[in-house]
Structures are given as structure tokens and as C-alpha cells.
ZATOR-625192 format. One line per 5 residues: their letters; for each residue y, x, z of N, C-alpha, C, O. Coordinates in steps of 0.2 Angstrom, whole numbers. Layout:
BEGIN
A = Y X Z Y X Z Y X Z Y X Z  ...
//
This chain:
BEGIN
XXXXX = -115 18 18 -108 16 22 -110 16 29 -115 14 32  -105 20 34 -105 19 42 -99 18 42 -94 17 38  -99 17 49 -90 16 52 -87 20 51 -81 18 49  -87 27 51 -81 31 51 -80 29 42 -74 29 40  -83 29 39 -82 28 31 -78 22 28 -73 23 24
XXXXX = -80 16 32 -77 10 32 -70 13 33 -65 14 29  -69 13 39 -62 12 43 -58 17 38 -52 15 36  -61 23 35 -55 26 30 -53 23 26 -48 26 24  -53 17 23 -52 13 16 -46 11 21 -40 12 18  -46 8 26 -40 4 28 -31 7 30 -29 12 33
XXXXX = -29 3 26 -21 3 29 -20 -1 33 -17 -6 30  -20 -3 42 -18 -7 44 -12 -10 45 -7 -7 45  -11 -16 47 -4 -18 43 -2 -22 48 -5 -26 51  4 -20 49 10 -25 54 17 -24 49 21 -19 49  18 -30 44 22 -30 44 27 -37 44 31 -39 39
XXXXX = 26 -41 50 30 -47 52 35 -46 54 35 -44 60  42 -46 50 49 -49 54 49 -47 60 52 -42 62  46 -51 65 45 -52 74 42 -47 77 43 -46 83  39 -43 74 35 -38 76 36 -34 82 36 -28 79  36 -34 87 40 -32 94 36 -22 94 33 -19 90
XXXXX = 40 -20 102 37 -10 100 28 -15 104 22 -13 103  29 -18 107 20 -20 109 16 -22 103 10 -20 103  19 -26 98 15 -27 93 14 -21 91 8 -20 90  18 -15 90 17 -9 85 12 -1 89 10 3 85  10 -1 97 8 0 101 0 -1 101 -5 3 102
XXXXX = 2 -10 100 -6 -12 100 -9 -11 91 -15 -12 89  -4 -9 87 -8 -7 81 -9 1 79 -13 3 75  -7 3 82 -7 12 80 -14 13 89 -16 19 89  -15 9 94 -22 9 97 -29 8 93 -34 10 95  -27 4 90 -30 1 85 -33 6 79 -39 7 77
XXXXX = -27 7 77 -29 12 72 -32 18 76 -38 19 74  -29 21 79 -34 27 83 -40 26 86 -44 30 86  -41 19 88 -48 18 90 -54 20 85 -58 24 86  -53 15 80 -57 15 73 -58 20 69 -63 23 67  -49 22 69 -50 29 62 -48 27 55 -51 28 50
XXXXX = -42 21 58 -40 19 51 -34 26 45 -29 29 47  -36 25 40 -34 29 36 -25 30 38 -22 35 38  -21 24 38 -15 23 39 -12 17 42 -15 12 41  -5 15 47 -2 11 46 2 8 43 8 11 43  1 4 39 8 0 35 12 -3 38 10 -8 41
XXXXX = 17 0 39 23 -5 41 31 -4 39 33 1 35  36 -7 41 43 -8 37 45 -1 41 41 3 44  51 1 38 53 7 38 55 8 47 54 13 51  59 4 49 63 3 54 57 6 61 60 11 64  49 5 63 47 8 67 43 15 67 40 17 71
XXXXX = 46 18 59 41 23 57 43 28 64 38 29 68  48 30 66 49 35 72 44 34 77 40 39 80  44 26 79 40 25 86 32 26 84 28 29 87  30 23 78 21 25 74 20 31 76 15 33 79  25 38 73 23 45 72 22 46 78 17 49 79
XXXXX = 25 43 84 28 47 90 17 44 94 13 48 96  17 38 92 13 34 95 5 38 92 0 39 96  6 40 84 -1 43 83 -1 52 82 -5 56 80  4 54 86 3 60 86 -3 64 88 -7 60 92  -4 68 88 -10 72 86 -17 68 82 -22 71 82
XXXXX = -16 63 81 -21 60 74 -21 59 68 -16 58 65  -26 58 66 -26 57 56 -24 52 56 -22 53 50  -22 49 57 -19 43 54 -14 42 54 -10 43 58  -13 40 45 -6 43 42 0 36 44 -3 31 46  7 36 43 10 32 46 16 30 38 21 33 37
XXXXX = 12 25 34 16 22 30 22 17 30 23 12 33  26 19 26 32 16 26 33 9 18 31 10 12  35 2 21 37 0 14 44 1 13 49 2 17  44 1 7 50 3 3 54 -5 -3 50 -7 -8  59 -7 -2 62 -12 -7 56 -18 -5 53 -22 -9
XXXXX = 54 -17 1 51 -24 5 53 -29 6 59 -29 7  50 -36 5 44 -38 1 47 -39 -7 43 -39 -11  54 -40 -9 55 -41 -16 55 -39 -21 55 -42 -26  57 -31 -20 60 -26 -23 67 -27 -26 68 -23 -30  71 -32 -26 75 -32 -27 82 -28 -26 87 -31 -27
XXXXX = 81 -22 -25 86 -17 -23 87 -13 -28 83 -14 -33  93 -7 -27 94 -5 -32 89 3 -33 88 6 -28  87 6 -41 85 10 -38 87 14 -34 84 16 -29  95 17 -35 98 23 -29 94 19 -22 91 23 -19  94 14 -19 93 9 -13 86 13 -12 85 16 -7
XXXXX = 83 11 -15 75 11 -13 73 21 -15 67 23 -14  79 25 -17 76 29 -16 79 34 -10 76 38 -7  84 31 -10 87 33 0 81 30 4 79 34 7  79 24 4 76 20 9 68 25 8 66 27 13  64 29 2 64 32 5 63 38 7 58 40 10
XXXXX = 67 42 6 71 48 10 71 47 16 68 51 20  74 42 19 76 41 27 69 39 27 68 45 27  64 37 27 58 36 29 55 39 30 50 38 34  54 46 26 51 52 25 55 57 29 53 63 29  60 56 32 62 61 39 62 58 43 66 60 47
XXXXX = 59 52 47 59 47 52 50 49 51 47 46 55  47 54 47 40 54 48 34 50 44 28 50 45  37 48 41 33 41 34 27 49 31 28 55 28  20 47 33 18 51 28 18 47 19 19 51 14  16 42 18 14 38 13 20 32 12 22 28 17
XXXXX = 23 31 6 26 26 4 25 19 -1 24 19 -8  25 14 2 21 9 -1 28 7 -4 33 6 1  30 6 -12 35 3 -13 38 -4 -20 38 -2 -26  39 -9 -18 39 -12 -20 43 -14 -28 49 -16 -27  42 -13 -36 43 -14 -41 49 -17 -42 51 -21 -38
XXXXX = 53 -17 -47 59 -20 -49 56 -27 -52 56 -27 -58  52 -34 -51 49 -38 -55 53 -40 -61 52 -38 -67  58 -43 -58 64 -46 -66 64 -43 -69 63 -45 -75  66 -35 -69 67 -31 -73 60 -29 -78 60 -29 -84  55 -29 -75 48 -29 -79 47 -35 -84 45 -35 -90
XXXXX = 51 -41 -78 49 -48 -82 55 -47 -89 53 -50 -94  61 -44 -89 65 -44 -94 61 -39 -100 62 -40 -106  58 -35 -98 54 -29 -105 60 -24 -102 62 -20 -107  63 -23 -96 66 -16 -96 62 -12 -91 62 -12 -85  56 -7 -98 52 -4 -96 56 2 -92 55 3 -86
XXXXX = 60 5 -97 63 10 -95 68 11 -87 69 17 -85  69 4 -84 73 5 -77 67 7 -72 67 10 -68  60 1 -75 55 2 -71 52 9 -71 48 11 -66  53 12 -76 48 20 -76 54 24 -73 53 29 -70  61 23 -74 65 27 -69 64 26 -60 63 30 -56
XXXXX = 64 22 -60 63 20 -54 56 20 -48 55 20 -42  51 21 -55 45 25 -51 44 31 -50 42 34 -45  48 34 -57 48 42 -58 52 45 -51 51 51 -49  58 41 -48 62 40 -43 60 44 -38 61 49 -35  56 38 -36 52 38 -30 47 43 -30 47 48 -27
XXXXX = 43 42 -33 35 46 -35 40 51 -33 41 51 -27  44 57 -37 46 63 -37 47 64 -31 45 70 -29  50 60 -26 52 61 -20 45 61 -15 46 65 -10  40 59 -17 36 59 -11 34 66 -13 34 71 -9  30 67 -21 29 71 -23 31 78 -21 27 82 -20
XXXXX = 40 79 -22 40 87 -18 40 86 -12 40 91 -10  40 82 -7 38 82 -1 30 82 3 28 82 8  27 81 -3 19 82 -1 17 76 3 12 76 6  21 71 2 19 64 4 16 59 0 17 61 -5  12 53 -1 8 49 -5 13 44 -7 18 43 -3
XXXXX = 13 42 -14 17 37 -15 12 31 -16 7 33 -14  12 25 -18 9 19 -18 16 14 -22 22 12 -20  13 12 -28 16 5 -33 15 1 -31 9 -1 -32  19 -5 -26 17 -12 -27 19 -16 -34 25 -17 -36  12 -19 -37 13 -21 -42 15 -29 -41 18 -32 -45
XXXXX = 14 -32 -37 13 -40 -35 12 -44 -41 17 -46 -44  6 -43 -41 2 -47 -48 3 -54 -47 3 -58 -52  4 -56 -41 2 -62 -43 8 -68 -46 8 -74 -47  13 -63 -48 20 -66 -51 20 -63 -59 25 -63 -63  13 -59 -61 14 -57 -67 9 -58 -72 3 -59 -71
XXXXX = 12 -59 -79 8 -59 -84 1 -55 -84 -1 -51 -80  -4 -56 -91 -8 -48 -91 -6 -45 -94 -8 -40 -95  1 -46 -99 3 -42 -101 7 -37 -98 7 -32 -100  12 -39 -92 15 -37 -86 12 -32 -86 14 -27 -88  5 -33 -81 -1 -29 -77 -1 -24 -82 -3 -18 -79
XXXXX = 0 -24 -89 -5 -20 -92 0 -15 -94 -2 -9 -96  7 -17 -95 12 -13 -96 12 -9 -89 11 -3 -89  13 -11 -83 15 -8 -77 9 -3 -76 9 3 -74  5 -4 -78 -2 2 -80 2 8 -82 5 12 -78  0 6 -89 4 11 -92 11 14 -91 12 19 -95
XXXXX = 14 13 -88 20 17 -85 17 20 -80 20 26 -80  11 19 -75 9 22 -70 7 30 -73 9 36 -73  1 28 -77 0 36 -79 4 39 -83 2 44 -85  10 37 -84 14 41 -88 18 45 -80 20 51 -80  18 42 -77 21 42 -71 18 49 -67 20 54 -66
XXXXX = 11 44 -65 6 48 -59 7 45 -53 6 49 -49  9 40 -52 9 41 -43 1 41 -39 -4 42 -42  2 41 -34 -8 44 -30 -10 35 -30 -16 33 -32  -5 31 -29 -11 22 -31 -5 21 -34 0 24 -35  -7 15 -36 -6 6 -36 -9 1 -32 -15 2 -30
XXXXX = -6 -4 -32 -7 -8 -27 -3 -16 -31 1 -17 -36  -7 -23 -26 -11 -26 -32 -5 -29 -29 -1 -32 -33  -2 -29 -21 3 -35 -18 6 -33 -12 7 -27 -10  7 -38 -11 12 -35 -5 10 -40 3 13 -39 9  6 -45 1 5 -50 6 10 -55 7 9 -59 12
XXXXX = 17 -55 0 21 -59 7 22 -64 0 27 -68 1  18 -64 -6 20 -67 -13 14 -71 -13 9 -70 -9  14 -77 -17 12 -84 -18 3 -83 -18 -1 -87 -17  2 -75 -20 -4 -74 -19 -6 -67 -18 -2 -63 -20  -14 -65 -15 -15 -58 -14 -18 -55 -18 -17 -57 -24
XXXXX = -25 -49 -19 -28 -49 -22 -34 -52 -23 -37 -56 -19  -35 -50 -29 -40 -52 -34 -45 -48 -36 -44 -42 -38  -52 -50 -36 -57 -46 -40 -55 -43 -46 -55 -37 -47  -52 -49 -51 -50 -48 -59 -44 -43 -61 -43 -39 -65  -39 -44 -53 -36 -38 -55 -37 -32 -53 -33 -28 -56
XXXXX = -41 -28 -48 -42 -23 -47 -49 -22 -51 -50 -16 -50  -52 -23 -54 -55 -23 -59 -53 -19 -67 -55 -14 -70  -46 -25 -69 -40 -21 -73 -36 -14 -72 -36 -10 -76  -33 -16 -65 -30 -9 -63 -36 -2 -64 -35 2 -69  -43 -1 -60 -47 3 -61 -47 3 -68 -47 8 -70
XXXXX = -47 -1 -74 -51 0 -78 -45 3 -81 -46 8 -84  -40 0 -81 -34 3 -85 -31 12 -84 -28 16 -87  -34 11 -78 -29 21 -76 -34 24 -78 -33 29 -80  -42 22 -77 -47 26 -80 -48 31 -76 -49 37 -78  -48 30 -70 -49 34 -63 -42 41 -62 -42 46 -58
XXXXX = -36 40 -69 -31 46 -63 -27 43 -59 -24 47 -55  -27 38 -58 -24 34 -51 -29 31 -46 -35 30 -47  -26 29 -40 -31 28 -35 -27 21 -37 -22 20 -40  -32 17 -34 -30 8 -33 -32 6 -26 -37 8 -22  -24 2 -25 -27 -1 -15 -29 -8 -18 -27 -9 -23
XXXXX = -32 -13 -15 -30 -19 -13 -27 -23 -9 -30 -21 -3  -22 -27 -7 -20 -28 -1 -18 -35 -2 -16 -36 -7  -19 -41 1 -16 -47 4 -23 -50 3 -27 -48 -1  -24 -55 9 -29 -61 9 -35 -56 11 -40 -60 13  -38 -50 11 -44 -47 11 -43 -49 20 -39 -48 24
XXXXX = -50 -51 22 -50 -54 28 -59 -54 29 -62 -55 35  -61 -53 26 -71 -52 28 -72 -45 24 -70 -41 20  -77 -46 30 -82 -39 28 -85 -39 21 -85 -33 18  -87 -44 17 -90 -46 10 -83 -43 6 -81 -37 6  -80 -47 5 -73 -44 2 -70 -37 1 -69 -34 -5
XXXXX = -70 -35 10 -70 -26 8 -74 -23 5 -73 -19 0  -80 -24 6 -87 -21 3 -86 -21 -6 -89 -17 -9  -83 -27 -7 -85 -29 -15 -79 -26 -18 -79 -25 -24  -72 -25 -13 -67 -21 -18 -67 -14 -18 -62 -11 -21  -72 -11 -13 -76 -5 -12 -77 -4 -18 -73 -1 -22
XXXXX = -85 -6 -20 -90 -6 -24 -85 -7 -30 -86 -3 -35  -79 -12 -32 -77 -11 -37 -71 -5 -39 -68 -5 -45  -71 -1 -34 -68 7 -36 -60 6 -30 -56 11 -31  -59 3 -26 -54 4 -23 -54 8 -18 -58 6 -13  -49 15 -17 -49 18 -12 -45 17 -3 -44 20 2
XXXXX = -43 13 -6 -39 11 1 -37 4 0 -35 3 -6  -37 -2 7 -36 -8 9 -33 -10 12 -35 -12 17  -26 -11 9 -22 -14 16 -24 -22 19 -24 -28 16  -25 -21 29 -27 -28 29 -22 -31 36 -20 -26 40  -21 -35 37 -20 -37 45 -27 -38 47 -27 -36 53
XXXXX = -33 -40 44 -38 -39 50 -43 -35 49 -49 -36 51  -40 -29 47 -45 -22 47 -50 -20 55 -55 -17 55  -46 -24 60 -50 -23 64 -58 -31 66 -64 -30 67  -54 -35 65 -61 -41 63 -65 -39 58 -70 -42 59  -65 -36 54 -67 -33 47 -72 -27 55 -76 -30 58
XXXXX = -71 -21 56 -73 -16 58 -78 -19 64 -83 -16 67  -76 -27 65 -82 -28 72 -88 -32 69 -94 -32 72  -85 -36 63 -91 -39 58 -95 -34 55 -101 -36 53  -91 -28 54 -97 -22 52 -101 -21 57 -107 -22 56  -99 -17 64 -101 -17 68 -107 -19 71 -112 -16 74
XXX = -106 -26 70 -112 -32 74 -117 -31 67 -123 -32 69  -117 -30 63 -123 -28 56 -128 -21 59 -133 -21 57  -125 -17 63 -127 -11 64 -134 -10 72 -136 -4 73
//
């Protein structure tokens, strides 16, 4: 592991309500500084992100049916459309819960296949938020399974803004359940260098954090 290795795993994330154009300024500096893989953030600054990380790798993600997914899917699949011409490389978007909590499998695979297809012919990365932390393991293990039926490029374990983040046990599951044709992020509460390394080492390809950058200077000072 080096720094430039590290920093790829990261999605850095600014997605508070308040979030001013300085807040989004000083995190796409941030990201360019390091080398972080992408910024997550709400759809509404994707223009000024693109404008901000131009000419560098660092891709500029959009959430979608943030934080509850509670919209409809036509809703969530314009939201993202408009985000993916405002420049969104990558679409983080957030599940129908109730509907999974009811057993309508079939709204929820419509609605992934929705999306997915959208990022899909546009050469864009799609991403499931599953927010485990409101679900059964029966939940988890059905929302699996729709994924590979599906295909999207991840899943992901939360969204940061629910009663809890990720978990060992669950990305543990995710990896073991897709059996490597899905990629797995983890995101919420990851806040130490220990933590990243261990959801690393347990097969996660990309981390959404708010403190990806404290995370990259506790690396740092190891070196």
C-alpha cells in the first residue's frame, strides 16, 4: 500500500444541506491534492465540481433519491439524467426501502434496472445504496440478489445519513454474496486509518468518507 493507492479507494464526500460553493471548492482542492478516486456530493453542485476538477482524474459523483429514496422511480431516473448532463461521472443512488420492506422485489429491480441502464449507456458508474442499517439479513440478502441479476459497477452498504453506517459483517456479506461481479463501497462512520485498511483487506473497492483527508495524513505520518 502507498498514498497514491490509498487515496484511489476514496469517495470524498460533502453532502450537508449547508454546504456553501467554499465548502465544495475546498473539497474538489482536496481531492486533487491527494488523488481521491471521486467526489460525492448532492446533484445540485455537480456543474460547479466538474468545472472545479477539470483536467483531473477525479470523477465527480452525484446522489440520487438522497438520503431516503423515497421518490418515484420515473423521479430518480430523471434525477439521474439531469445529473449525468450537468457532468456526474458516477451515480450513487439511494433504494426504494418500503418497497423492499413490503417483498416488492419486482419495483425494486425495476428501478435498479432504471437507473443501472441509464448510467450504463452512457459509460457512467452506477452505485446501489442499500442502507443496511434499516434492514433485515433477509433484506441484504435479497437486495444481493437482485444486484447480480441486475449488474450494477457497486453496492454500497449506506448513505451516512441513517441510524447507522457501515459494518464489518456487512461488507463481509455483500462481498461474499456477489462473489466478486460487483464491486462493494463502504460509506458512513469510516473515520481511521485502521478501519479503511480493514474494509480494504476485506475486498472493498472504493470508500466513501468525510474524513478521507485525516484518514490520508494518519497514513502519511506512518511513512
Amino acid at each position: 500500500m502507498n498514498a497514491g493507492i490509498l487515496a484511489s479507494y476514496f469517495d470524498h464526500t460533502q453532502l450537508k444541506a449547508f454546504a456553501t460553493r467554499k465548502d465544495f471548492e475546498k473539497l474538489c482542492a482536496e481531492s486533487r491534492k491527494y488523488g481521491f478516486a471521486m467526489v460525492a456530493i448532492n446533484p445540485a453542485p455537480v456543474k460547479l465540481c466538474r468545472e472545479l476538477l477539470r483536467g483531473t482524474s477525479v470523477h465527480v459523483g452525484a446522489a440520487v433519491g438522497f438520503p431516503l429514496g423515497q421518490i418515484t422511480v420515473a423521479q430518480k431516473k430523471l434525477e439521474t439524467q439531469l445529473a449525468l448532463e450537468d457532468g456526474a461521472d458516477e451515480i450513487d443512488y439511494v433504494i426504494n426501502i418500503g418497497a423492499l420492506k413490503d417483498r416488492n422485489y419486482d419495483l425494486v429491480a425495476e428501478e435498479m434496472n432504471e437507473i443501472v441502464s441509464v448510467c450504463r449507456e452512457q459509460k457512467k458508474v452506477s452505485k446501489v445504496i442499500f442502507e443496511n442499517c434499516y434492514l433485515t439479513e433477509e433484506e441484504k440478502h435479497e437486495l444481493c440478489a437482485i444486484a447480480l441479476d441486475v449488474g450494477p459497477d457497486y453496492i454500497k452498504t449506506s448513505t451516512g445519513f441513517g441510524t447507522g453506517g457501515a459494518t464489518f459483517q456487512d461488507v463481509e456479506r455483500m462481498v461474499r454474496e456477489t462473489r466478486g461481479k460487483i464491486k462493494v463501497k463502504a460509506a458512513g462512520g469510516i473515520r481511521t486509518l485502521a478501519d479503511a485498511l480493514h474494509y480494504i483487506d476485506l475486498g472493498v473497492s472504493r470508500i466513501g468518507s468525510t474524513a478521507s483527508v485525516a484518514i490520508m495524513e494518519e497514513f502519511l505520518k506512518t511513512k
